[in-house]
C-alpha positions in Angstrom: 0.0 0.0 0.0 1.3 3.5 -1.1 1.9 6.7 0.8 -0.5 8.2 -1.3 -3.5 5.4 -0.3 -2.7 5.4 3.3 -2.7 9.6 3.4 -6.0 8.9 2.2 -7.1 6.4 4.1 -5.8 8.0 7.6 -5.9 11.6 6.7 -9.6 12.7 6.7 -9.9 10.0 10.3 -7.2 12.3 11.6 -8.5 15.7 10.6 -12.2 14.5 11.9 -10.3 13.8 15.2 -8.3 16.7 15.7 -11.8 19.0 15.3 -13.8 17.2 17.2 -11.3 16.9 20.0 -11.4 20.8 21.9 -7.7 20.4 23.4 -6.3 19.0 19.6 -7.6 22.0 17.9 -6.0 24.3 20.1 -2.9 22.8 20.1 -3.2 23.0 15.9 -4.0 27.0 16.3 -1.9 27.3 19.0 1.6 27.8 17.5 -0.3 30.9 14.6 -1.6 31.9 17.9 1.6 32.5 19.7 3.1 33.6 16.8 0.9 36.9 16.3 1.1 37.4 20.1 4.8 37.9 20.0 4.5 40.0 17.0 2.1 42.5 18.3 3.3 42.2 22.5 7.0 41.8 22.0 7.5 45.3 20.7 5.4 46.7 22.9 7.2 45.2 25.8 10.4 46.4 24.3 9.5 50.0 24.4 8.2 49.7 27.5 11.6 48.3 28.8 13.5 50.4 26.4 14.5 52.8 29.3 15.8 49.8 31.3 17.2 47.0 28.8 17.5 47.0 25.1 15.4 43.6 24.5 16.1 43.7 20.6 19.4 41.8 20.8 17.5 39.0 22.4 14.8 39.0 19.5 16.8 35.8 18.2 16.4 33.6 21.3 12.4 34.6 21.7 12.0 33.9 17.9 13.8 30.4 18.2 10.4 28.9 20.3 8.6 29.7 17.5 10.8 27.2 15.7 10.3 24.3 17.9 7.4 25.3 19.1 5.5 24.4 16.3 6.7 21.1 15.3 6.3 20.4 19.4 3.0 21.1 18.9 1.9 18.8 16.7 4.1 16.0 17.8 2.2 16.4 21.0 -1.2 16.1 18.7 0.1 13.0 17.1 1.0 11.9 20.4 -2.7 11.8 21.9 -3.9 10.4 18.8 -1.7 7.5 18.8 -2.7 6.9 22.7 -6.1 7.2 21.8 -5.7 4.7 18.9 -3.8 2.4 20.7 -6.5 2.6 23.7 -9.2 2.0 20.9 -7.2 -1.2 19.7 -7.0 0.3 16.6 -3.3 -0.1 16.1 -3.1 -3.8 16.9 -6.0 -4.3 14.3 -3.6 -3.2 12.0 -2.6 -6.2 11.4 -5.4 -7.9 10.0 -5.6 -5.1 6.9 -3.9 -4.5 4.0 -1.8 -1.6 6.2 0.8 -2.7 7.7 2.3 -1.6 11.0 5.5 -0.3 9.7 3.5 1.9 6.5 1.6 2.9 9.0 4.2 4.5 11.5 6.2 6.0 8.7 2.6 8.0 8.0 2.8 8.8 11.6 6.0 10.0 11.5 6.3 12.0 8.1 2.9 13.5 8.2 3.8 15.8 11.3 7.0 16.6 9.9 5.5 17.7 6.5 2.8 20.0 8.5 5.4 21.5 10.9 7.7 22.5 7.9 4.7 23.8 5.9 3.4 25.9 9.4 6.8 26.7 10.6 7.6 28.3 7.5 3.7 30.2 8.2 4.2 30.9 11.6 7.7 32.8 11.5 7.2 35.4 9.3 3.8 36.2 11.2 6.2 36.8 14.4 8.5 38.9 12.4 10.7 40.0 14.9 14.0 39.0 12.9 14.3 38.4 9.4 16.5 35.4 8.0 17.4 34.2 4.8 14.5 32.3 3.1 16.8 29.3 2.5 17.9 29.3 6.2 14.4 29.2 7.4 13.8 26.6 5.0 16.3 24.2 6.8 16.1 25.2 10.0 11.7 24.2 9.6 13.1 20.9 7.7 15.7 20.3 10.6 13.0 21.5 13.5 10.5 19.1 12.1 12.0 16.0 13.7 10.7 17.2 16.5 7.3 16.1 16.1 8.1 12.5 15.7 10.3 12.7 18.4 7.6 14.4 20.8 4.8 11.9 19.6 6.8 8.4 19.4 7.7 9.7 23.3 4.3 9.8 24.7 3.2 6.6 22.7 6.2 5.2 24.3 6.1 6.0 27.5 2.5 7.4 28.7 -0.4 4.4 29.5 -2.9 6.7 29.2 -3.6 10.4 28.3 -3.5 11.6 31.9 0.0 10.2 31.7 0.6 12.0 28.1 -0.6 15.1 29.9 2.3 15.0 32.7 4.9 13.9 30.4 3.7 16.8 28.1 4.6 19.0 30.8 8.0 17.6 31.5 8.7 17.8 27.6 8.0 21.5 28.0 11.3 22.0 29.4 13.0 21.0 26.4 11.6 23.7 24.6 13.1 26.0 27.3 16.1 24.9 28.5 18.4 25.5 25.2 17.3 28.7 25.4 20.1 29.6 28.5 22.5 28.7 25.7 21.5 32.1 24.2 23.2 33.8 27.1 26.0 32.1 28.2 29.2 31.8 26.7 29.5 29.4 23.8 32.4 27.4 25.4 29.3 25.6 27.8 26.9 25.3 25.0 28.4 21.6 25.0 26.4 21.1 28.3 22.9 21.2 25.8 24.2 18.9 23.4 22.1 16.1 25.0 19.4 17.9 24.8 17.6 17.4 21.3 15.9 20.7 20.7 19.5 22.6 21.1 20.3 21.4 17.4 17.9 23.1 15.2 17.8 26.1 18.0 21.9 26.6 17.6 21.9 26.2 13.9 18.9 28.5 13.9 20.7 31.5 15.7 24.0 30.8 13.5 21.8 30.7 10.5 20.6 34.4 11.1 23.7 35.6 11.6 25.5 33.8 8.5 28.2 32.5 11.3 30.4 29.2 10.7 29.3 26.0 11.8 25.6 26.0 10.3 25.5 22.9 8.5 27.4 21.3 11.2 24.9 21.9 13.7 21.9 21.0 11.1 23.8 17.6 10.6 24.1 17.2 14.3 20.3 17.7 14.8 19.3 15.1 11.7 21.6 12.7 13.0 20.8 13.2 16.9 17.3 12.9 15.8 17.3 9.9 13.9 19.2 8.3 16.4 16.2 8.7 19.0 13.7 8.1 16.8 14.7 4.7 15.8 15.1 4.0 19.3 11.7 5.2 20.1 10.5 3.0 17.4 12.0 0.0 18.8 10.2 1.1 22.2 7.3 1.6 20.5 7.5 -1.8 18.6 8.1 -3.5 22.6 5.3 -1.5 23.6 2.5 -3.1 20.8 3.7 -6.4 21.2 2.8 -5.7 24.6 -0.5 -4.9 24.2 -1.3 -7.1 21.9 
């Protein structure tokens, strides 16, 4: 069975879920949402602290949520639909239809990727607090989007339920954060981030808009960091199914 067949076949189910679920269409708006709000409240709050701190320099590392934000976002989406699914027995019936488990994961996994590039690449410029070179953004959303495999193949891995999802959505929060301190310390201790995933496309992000050196390292360093986690979620995942089946 094709991409093409299973898009359709899981697609419109997907969509039909998200907007009936309150909580899954939020968290589709949410990231257009947050990006307007920064647009319109960040330069306010700069003028307002204008007298006290110049907050323009620091544009880069406010505009660099935006980036993983969004892909977090729907990872966490594709998270609670894959609980939901798996609650529902849905994905252990998999394996009495023409889909098979595998096709179906690489849906799972390409499909938020493909909508966090598209929306990234949406949501930025509707912040527009820093401008970047069009083919920088264009990586940096490609690089970013592993997030949202990462984020959903980590609550199907590890939650039992979505009360558990919502708890370890919380504690995944923190990545989103954290890599931000980089931004102000020194560069010799940005090693200390390296193990955490969302410091890869954030660092080649704020290199990017500064044309510095090392920006395809870092955007190798996030694909291969990425794919390293994934796959290993995927073997969890894999334990996990067997498990409930």
């Amino acid at each position: 069975m094709n991409y093409i067949k299973i898009i359709r076949s899981f697609g419109l189910g997907d969509l039909l879920n998200v907007v009936r679920d309150p909580l899954l269409k939020w968290m589709i708006a949410m990231p257009f949402m947050i990006a307007i709000l920064l647009r319109f409240l960040v330069p306010e709050l700069t003028a307002w602290a204008a007298p006290m701190i110049d907050l323009v320099p620091y544009y880069p590392m406010i505009m660099a949520i935006v980036v993983v934000f969004v892909p977090a976002m729907y990872g966490v989406c594709i998270g609670f639909l894959l609980l939901d699914e798996r609650d529902e027995g849905m994905l252990t019936a998999l394996k009495v239809t023409p889909v098979s488990l595998s096709s179906y994961l690489v849906y799972r996994i390409t499909a938020p990727m493909l909508l966090s590039f598209v929306s990234t690449l949406i949501a930025y410029p509707l912040a527009g607090l820093t401008g970047i070179d069009p083919l920088i953004l264009i990586v940096v959303a490609l690089v970013a989007s592993f997030e949202a495999p990462f984020f959903a193949l980590v609550l199907a891995c590890f939650a039992e339920n979505k009360v558990q999802g919502f708890a370890i959505q919380k504690m995944m929060g923190s990545l989103l954060m954290i890599p931000m301190i980089a931004y102000l310390l020194d560069p010799k201790w940005e090693f200390v981030f390296y193990i955490i995933p969302t410091f890869w496309p954030v660092k080649a992000f704020w290199v990017g808009t500064i044309n510095g050196p090392n920006f395809w390292l870092y955007v190798l360093g996030a694909i291969v960091f990425h794919l390293i986690l994934i796959g290993l979620l995927l073997k969890r995942f894999d334990k996990v199914m067997h498990k409930v089946s």
